[in-house]
N, C-alpha and C positions, 0 to 999 in steps of 0.2 A: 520225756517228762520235763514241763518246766520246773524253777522256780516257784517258789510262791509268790504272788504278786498283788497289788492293792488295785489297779487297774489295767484295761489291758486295751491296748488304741486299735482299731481296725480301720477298714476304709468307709465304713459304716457309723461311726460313730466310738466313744470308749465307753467299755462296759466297767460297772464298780457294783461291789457288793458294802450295803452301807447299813447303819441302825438309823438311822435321821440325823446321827450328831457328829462322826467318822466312820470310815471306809473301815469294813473287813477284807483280812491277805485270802485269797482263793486261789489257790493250783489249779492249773489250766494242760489238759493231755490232750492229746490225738483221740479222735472219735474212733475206732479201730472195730467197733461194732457192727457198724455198717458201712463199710469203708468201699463202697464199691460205684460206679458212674451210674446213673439215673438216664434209661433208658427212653428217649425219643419214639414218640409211635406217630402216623398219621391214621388219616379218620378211618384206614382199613384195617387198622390196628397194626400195620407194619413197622420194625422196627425203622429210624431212616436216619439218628445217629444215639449220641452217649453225652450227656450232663457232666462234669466231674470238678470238684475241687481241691486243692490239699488244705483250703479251711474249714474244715469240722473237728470242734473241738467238746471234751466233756471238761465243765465247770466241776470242780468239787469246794464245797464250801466248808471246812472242818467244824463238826458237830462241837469238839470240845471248847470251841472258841467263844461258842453263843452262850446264850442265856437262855433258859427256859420260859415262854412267855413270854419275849420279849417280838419283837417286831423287826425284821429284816427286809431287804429290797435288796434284788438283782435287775438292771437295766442299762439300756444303753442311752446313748447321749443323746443322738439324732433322728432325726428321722421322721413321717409320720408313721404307724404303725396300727397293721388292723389283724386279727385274729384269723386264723384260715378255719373254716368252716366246711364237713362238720371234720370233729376232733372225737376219735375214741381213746379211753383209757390215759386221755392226759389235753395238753395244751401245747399250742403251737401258734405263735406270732410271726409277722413280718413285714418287711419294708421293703420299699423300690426307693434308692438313694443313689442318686450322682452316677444310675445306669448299674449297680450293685443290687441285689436279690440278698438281705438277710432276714435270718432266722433265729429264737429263741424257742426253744424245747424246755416243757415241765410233765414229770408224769400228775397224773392225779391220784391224792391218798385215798379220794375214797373208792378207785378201782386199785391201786395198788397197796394193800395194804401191812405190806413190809417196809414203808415209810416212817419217820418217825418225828415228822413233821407237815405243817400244813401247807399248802398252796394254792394262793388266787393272783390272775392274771389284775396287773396294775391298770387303772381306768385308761392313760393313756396306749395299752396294750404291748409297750415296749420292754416290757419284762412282769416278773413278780415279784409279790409282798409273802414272804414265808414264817410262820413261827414253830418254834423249835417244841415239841411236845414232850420226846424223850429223847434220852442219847444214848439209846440203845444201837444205834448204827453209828458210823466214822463219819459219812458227810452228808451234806444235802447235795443232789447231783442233778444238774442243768445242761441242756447241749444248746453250741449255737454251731451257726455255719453261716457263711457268707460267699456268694460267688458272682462273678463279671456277666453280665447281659450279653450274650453273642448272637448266633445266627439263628437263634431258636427263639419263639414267641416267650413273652415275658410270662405266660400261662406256664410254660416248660419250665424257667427258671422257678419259679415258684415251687412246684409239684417237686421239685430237683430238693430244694432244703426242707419241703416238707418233710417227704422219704428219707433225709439225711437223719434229720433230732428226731423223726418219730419209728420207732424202732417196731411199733405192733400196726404200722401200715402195712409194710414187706411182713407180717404176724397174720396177716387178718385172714389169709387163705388157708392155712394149715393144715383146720380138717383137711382140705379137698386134696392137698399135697405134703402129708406128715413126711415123706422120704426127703422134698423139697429144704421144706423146712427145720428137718435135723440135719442135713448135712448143711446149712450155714451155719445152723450153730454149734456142731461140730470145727467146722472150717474157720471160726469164729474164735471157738477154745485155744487151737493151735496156734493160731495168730497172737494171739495174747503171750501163750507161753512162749511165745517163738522171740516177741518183745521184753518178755521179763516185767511184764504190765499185772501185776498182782491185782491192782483194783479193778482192769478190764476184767479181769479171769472170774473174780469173784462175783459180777454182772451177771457172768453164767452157771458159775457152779454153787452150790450149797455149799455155805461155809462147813455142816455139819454131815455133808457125803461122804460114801465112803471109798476112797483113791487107793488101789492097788496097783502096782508096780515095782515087777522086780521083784518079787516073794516080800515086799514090805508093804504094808497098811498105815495110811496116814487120813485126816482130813481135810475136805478142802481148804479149810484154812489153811493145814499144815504146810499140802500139797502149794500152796499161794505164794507161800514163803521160800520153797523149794523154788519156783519157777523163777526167783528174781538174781539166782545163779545158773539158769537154764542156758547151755550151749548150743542154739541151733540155728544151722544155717539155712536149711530150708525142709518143709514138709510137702508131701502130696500124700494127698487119702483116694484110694481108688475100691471099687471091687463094695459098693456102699450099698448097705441095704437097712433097711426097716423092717425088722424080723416080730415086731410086735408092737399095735396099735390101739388104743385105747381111748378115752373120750381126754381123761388126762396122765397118761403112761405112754410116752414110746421111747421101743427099746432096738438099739444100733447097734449094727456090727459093721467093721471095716477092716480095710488093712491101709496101715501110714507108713511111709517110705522118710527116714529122717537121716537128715546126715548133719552131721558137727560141726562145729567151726574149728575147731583146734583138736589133734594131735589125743590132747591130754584125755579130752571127752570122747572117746571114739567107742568110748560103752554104750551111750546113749543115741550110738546110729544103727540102723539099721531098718529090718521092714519086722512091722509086728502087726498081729488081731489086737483091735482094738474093741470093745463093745461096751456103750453107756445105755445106765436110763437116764431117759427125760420125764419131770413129775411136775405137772403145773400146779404149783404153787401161789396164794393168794392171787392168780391172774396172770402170773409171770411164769413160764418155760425155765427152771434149772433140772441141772446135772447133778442127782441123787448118788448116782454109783459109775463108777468109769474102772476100768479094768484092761490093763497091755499084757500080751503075754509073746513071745517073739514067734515070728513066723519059722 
């Protein structure tokens, strides 16, 4: 996690979050949601290499710092910029700059609506205009990403920072592969805790679900707060199934192999059953109930 910061320079241009008269400070993390390379296909649909960058970031813009009503902008500097088309369940902008592929990501409140403010893409397309409705949630949250033009058509770089910021692209099959897609956001969850990243974590789970572990009960919030002393040095989940499917309910079980980093935590290794539901919620996939018990 960084700093908080009032801008933040890329190769692309500097992005600032502003009211029209000064800059607001926004915290800038690792995109860790979908943190994986963007997969290269030819016209036979074979794979033939992998996209990847280490710039994908989520913008958090802290709710308490706004105004209600008031008028906000997030953008970059340079660039031309045009909107990729078509977009479900939010927005996504981008530019070709100086041989660089970047991206600006916004969900939409009116498909997400555990938002608690608004969002429209700025006429020049290089970011958005947001106003704050309630603050009932911590931040307003933005992804960008930027990556180098190499041996792959600039159509690949593109589709590459789409897939980064837009998280219900890699969503959009589910029906057809719910196993698919709860074991990333399984694989997803862990990663979070494995970082001690409370704000990634809560992305996926319900602040108000219910986390058992260890004969104790807490909620996800609780659990959130827990994870930001979490000792792990590394997890594998094997043995993954989708034991129960439904239009918006699936329910997992698994087993995760974890082991510690230090000495001190050597309670918190080992291999356990793990089994969550998933409850889609206003549009969005969380983690209602999750449950470790040791193998």
């Amino acid at each position: 996690m960084m700093e908080r910061i009032t801008e933040l320079e890329t190769p692309v241009g500097v992005l600032r979050v502003t009211d029209g008269e000064s800059t607001i400070p926004f915290d800038v993390r690792p995109n860790r949601f979908l943190d994986r390379p963007w997969k290269v296909r030819d016209d036979a649909d074979i794979m033939v290499g992998t996209i990847d960058t280490d710039a994908k970031y989520s913008i958090y813009v802290p709710l308490a710092d706004l105004e209600i009503g008031r008028e906000y902008t997030i953008s970059f500097s340079a660039g031309e910029w045009r909107e990729i088309c078509p977009v479900d369940f939010g927005y996504c902008n981008y530019a070709v700059i100086d041989g660089w592929v970047a991206g600006i990501g916004a969900a939409d409140p009116d498909e997400d609506r555990s938002l608690f403010y608004s969002v429209d893409p700025l006429e020049e397309n290089n970011g958005f205009r947001f106003r704050l409705i309630d603050k009932g949630r911590a931040n307003a949250h933005f992804d960008v990403a930027w990556v180098k033009i190499g041996p792959y058509s600039q159509e690949d770089y593109v589709m590459a920072v789409y897939s980064w910021l837009h998280k219900r692209v890699w969503l959009a099959d589910r029906e057809n592969h719910p196993g698919d897609f709860c074991l990333e956001l399984e694989e997803q969850m862990w990663k979070a805790a494995q970082n001690r990243d409370a704000a990634s974590f809560l992305e996926l789970v319900s602040e108000d679900a219910v986390m058992v572990c260890g004969g104790y009960r807490c909620t996800g919030r609780e659990y959130a707060e827990i994870i930001r002393n979490f000792d792990c040095k590394s997890c594998q989940i094997d043995r993954f199934e989708a034991v129960c499917v439904t239009e918006d309910i699936v329910q997992t079980h698994y087993i995760v192999s974890v082991e510690a980093e230090s000495d001190e935590m050597r309670d918190l290794a080992g291999r356990f059953h793990v089994t969550t539901t998933w409850r889609k919620k206003n549009g969005r996939w969380m983690a209602v109930f999750n449950m470790e018990s040791v193998k």
